[in-house]
C-alpha positions as CSV (number, residue, x, y, z in Angstrom):
1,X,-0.3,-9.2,14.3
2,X,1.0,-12.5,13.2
3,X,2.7,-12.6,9.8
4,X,1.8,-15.2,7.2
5,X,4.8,-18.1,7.2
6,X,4.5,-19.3,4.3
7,X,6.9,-17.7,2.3
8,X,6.2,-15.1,-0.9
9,X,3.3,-14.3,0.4
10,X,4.8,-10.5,1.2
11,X,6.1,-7.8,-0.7
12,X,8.8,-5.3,0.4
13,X,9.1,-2.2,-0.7
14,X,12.2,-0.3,-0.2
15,X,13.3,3.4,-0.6
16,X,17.2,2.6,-1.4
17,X,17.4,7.3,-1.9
18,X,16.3,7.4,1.7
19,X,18.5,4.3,3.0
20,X,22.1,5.0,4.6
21,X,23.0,1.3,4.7
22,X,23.1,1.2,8.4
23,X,22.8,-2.8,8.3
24,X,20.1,-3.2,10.4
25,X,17.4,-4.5,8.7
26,X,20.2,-6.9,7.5
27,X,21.1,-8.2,10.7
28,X,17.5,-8.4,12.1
29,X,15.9,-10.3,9.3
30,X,15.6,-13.6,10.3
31,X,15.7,-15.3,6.8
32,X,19.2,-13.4,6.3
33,X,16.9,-12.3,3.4
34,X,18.6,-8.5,2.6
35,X,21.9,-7.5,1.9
36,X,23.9,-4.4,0.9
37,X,24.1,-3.5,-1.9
38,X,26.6,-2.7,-4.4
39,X,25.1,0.2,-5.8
40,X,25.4,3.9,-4.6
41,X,22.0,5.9,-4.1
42,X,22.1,9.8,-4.3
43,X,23.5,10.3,-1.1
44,X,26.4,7.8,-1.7
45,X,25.4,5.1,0.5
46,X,24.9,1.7,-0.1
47,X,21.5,1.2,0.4
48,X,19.7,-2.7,1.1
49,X,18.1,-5.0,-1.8
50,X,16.1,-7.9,-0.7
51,X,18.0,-11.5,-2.0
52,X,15.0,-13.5,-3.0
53,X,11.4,-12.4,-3.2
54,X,10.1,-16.0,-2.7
55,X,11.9,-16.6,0.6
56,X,10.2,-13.3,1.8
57,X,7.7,-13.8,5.1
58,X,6.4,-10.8,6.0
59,X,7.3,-10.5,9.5
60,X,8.1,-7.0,9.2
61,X,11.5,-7.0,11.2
62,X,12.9,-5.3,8.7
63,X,10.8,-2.2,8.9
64,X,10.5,-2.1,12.6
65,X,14.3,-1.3,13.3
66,X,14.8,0.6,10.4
67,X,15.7,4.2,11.6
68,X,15.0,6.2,8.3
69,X,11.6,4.3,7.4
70,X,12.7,3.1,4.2
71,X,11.0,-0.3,4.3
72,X,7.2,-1.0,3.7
73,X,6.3,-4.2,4.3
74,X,3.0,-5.7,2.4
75,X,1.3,-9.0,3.3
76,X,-0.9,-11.2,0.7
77,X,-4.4,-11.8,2.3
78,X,-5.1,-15.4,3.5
79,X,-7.3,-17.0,1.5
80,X,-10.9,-17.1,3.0
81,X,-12.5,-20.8,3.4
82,X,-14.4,-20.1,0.4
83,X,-11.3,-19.4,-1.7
84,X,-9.7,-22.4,-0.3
């Protein structure tokens, strides 16, 4: 599968009560697009937020290492030539 570069075009969704802030996803994404953190889920970790939306690609790095499955990663359809 190859993700749609153009940026914004993907949305993340992320399950901060199941994250334990293991850093992963963090260190893997390769727009340094997620962070910890400062706020405490349930289980009193610091779980990881996504910086910007906009500089978001999609290329599901994020989700792949994550050991917990807290990350979904959604992609916008490409517009078709008739939509173009």
């Amino acid at each position: 599968m190859t993700p749609d570069t153009r940026r914004g075009r993907a949305h993340l969704i992320i399950r901060a009560d199941r994250c334990k802030g293991c850093d992963w996803c963090v260190t893997y994404c390769p727009e340094g697009n997620l962070r910890i953190g400062g706020e405490t889920n349930p289980q009193g970790y610091h779980p990881v937020e996504l910086v910007d939306p906009e500089r978001c690609t999609g290329c599901g790095q994020c989700a792949l290492v994550c050991p917990d499955i807290c990350i979904e990663v959604y992609r916008a359809e490409r517009p078709t030539k008739d939509e173009s």
